[in-house]
N, CA and C atoms as a LAMMPS dump frame, in Angstrom:
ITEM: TIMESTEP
0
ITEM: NUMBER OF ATOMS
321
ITEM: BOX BOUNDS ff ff ff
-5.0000000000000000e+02 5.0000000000000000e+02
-5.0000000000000000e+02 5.0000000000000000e+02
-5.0000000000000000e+02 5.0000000000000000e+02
ITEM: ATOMS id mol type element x y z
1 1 1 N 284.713 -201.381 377.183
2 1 2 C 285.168 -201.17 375.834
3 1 3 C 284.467 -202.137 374.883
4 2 1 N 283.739 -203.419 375.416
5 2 2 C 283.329 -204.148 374.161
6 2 3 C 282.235 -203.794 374.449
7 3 1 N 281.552 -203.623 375.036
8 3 2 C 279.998 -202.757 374.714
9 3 3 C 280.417 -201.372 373.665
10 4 1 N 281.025 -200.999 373.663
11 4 2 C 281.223 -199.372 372.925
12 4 3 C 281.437 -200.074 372.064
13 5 1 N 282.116 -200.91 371.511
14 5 2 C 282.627 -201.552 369.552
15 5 3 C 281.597 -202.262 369.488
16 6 1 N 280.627 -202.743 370.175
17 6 2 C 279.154 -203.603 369.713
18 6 3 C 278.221 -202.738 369.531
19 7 1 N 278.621 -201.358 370.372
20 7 2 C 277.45 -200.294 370.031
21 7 3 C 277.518 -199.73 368.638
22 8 1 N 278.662 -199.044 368.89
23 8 2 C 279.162 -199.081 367.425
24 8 3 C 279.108 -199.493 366.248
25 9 1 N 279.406 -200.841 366.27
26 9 2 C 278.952 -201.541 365.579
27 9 3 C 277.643 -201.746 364.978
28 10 1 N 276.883 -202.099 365.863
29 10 2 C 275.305 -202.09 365.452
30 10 3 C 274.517 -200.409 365.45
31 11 1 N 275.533 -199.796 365.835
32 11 2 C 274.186 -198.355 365.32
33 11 3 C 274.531 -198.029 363.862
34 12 1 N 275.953 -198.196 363.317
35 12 2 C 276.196 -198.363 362.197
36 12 3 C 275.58 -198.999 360.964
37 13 1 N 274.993 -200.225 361.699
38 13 2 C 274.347 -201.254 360.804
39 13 3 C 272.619 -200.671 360.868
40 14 1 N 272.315 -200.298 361.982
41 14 2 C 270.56 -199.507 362.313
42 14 3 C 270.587 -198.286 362.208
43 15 1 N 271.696 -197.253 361.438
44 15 2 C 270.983 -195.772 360.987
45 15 3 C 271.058 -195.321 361.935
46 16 1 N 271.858 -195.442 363.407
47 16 2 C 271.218 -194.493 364.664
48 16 3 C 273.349 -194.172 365.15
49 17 1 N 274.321 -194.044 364.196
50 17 2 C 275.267 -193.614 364.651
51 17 3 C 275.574 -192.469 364.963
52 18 1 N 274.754 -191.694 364.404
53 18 2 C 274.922 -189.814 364.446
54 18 3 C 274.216 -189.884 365.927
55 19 1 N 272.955 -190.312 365.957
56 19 2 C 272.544 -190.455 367.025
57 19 3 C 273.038 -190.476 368.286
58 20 1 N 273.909 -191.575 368.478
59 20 2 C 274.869 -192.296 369.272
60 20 3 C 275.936 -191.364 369.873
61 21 1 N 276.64 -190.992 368.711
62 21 2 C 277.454 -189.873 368.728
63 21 3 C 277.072 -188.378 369.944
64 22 1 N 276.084 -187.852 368.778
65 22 2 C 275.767 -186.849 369.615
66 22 3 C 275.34 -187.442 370.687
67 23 1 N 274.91 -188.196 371.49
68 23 2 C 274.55 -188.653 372.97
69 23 3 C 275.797 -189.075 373.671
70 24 1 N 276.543 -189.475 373.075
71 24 2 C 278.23 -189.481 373.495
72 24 3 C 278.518 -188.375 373.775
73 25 1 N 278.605 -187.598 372.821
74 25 2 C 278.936 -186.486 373.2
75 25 3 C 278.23 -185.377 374.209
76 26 1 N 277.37 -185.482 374.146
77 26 2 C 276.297 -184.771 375.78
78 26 3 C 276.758 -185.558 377.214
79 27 1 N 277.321 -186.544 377.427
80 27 2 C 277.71 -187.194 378.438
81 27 3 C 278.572 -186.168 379.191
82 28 1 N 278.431 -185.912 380.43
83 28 2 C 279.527 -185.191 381.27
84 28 3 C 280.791 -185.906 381.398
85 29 1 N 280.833 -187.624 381.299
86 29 2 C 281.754 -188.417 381.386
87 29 3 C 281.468 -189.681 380.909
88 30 1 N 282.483 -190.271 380.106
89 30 2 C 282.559 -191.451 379.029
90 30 3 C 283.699 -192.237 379.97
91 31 1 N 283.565 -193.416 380.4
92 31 2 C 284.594 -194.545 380.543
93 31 3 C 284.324 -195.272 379.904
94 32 1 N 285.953 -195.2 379.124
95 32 2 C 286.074 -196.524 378.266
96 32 3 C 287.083 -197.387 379.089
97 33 1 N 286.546 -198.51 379.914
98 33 2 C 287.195 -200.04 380.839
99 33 3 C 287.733 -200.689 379.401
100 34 1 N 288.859 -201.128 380.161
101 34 2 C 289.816 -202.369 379.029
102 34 3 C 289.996 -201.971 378.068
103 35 1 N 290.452 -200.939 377.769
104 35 2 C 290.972 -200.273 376.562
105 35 3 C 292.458 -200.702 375.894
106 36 1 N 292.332 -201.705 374.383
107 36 2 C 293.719 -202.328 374.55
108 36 3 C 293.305 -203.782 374.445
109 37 1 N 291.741 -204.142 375.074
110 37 2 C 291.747 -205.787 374.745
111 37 3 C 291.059 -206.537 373.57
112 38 1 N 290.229 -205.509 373.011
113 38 2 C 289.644 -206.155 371.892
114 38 3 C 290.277 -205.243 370.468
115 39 1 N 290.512 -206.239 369.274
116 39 2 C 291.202 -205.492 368.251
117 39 3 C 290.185 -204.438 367.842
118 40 1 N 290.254 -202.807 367.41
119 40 2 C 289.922 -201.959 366.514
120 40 3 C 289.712 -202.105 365.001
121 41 1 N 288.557 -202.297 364.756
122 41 2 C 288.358 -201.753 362.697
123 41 3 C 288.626 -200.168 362.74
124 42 1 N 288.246 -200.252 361.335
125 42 2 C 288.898 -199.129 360.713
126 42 3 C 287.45 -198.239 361.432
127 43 1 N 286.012 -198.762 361.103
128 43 2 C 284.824 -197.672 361.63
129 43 3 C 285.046 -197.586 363.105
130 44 1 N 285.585 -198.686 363.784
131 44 2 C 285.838 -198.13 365.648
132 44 3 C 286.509 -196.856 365.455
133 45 1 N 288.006 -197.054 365.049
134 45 2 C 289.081 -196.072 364.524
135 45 3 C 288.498 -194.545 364.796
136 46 1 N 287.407 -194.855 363.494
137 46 2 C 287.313 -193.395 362.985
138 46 3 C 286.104 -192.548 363.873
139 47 1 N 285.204 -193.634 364.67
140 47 2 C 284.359 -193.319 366.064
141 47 3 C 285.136 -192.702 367.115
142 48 1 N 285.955 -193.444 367.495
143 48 2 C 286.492 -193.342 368.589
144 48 3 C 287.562 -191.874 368.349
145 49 1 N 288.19 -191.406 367.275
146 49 2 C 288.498 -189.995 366.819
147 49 3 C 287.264 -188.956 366.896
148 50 1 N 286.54 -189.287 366.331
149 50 2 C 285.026 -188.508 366.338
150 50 3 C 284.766 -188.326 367.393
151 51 1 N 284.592 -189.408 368.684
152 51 2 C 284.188 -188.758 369.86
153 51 3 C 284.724 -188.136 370.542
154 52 1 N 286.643 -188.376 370.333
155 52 2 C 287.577 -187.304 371.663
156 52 3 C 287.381 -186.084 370.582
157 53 1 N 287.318 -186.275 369.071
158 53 2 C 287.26 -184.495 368.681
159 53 3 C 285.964 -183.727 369.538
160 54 1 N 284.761 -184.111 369.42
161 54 2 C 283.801 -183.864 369.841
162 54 3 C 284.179 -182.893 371.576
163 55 1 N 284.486 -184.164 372.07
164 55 2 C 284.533 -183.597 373.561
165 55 3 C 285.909 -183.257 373.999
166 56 1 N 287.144 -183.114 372.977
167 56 2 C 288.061 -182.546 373.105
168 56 3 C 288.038 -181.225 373.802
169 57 1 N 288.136 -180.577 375.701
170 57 2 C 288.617 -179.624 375.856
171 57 3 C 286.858 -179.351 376.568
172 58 1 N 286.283 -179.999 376.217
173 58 2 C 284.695 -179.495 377.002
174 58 3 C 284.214 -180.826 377.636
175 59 1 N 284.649 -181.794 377.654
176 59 2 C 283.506 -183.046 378.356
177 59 3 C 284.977 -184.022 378.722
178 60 1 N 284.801 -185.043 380.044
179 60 2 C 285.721 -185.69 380.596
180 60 3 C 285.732 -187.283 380.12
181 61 1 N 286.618 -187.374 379.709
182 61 2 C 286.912 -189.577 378.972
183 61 3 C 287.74 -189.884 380.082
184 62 1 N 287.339 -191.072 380.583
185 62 2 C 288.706 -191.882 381.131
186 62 3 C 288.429 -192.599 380.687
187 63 1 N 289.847 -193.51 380.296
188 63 2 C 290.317 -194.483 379.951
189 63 3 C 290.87 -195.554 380.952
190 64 1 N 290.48 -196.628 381.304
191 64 2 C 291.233 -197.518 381.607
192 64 3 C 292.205 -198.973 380.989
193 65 1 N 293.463 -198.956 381.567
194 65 2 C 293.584 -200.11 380.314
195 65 3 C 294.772 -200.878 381.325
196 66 1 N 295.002 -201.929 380.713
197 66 2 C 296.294 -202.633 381.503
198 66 3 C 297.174 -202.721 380.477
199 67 1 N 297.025 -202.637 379.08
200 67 2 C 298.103 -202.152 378.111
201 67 3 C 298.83 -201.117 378.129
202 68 1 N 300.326 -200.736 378.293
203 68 2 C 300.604 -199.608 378.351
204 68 3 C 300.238 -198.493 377.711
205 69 1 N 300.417 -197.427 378.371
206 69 2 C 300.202 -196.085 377.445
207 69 3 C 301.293 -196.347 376.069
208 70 1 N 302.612 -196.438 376.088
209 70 2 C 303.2 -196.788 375.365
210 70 3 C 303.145 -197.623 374.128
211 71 1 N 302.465 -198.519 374.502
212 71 2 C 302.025 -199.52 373.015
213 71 3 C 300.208 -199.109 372.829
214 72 1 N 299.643 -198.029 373.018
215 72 2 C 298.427 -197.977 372.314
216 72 3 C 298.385 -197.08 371.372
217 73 1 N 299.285 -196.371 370.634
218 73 2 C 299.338 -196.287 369.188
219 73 3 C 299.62 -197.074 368.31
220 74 1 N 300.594 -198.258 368.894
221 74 2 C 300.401 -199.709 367.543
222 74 3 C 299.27 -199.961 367.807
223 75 1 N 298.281 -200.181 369.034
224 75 2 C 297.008 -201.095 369.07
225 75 3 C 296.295 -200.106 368.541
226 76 1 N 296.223 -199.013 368.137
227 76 2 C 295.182 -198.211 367.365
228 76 3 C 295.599 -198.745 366.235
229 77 1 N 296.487 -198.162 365.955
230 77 2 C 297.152 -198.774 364.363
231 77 3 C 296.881 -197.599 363.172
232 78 1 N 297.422 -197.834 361.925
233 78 2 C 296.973 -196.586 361.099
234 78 3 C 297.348 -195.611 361.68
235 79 1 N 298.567 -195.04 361.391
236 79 2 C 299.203 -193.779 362.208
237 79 3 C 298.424 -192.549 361.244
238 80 1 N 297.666 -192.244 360.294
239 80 2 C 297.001 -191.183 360.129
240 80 3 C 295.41 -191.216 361.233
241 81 1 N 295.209 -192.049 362.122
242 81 2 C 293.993 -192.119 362.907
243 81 3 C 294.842 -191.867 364.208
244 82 1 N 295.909 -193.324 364.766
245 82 2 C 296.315 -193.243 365.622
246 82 3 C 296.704 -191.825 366.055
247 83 1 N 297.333 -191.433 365.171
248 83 2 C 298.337 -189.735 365.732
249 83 3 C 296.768 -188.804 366.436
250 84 1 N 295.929 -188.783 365.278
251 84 2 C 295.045 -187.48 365.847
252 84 3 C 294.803 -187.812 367.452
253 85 1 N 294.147 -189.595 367.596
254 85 2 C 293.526 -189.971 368.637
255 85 3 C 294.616 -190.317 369.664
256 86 1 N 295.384 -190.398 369.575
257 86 2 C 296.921 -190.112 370.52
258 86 3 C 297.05 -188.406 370.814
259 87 1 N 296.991 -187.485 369.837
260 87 2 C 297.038 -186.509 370.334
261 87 3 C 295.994 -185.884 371.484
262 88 1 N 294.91 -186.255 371.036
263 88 2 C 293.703 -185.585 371.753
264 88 3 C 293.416 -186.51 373.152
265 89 1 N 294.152 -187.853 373.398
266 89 2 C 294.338 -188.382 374.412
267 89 3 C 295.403 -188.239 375.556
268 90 1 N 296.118 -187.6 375.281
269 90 2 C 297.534 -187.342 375.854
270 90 3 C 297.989 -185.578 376.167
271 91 1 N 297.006 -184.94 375.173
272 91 2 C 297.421 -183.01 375.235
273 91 3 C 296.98 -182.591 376.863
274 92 1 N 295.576 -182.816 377.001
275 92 2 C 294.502 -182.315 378.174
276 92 3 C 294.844 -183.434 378.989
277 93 1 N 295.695 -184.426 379.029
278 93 2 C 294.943 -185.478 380.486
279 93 3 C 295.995 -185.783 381.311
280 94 1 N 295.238 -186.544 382.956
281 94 2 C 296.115 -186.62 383.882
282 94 3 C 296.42 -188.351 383.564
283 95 1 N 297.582 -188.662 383.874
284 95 2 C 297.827 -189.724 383.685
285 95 3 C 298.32 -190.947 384.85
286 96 1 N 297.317 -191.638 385.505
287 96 2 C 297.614 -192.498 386.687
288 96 3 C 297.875 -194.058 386.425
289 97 1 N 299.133 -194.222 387.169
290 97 2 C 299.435 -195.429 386.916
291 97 3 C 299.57 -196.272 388.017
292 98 1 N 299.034 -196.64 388.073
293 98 2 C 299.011 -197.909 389.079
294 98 3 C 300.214 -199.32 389.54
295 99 1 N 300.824 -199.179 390.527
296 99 2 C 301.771 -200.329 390.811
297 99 3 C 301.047 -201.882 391.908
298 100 1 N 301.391 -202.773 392.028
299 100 2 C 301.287 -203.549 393.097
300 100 3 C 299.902 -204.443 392.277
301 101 1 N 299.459 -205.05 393.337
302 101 2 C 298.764 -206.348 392.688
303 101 3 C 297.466 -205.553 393.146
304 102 1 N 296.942 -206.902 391.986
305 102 2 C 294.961 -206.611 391.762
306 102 3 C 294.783 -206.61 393.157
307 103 1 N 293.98 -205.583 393.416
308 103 2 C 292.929 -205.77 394.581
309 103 3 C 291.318 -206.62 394.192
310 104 1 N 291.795 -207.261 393.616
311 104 2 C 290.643 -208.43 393.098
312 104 3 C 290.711 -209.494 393.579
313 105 1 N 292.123 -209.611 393.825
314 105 2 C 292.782 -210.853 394.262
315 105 3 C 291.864 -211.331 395.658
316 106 1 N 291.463 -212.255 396.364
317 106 2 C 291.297 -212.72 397.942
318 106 3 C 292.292 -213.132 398.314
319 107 1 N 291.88 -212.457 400.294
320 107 2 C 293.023 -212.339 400.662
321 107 3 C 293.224 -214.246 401.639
């Protein structure tokens, strides 16, 4: 996820966001890791709507996050962004949740 808001970020600033976009959108599959840890601007916001409209219903996103599903419409924030990108995250998808400890951990 902080590579995608730095990409973002800087194709915004270099003229190459449409770009970006449409190559987002040709992806058979987008993971966005740690979704939930770095704060959203308003241009992430309105990217990150742009790309589930895009591949809404034709191309596969997972999301990973350790923030609940539950609190990532306050962490979007702006309930005229949050709602669309809550909707188009939640209509089409399977939702797995994970119990028990990191397997990161050593044993």
């Amino acid at each position: 996820m902080h590579r995608f808001l730095e990409k973002i970020a800087s194709s915004k600033l270099d003229g190459t966001y449409i770009n970006l976009l449409n190559q987002i959108e040709k992806a058979p599959l987008i993971i966005l890791d740690d979704f939930g840890l770095h704060p959203l601007d308003g241009v992430t916001r309105l990217a990150l709507l742009q790309i589930l409209e895009d591949r809404y219903g034709k191309k596969s996103t997972m999301i990973t996050s350790q923030l609940p599903v539950g609190k990532w419409y306050e962490y979007i924030g702006e309930s005229t962004i949050a709602d669309p990108i809550m909707d188009r995250l939640t209509e089409l998808s399977h939702r797995i949740e994970l119990q028990g400890e990191s397997l990161r951990k050593k044993k």
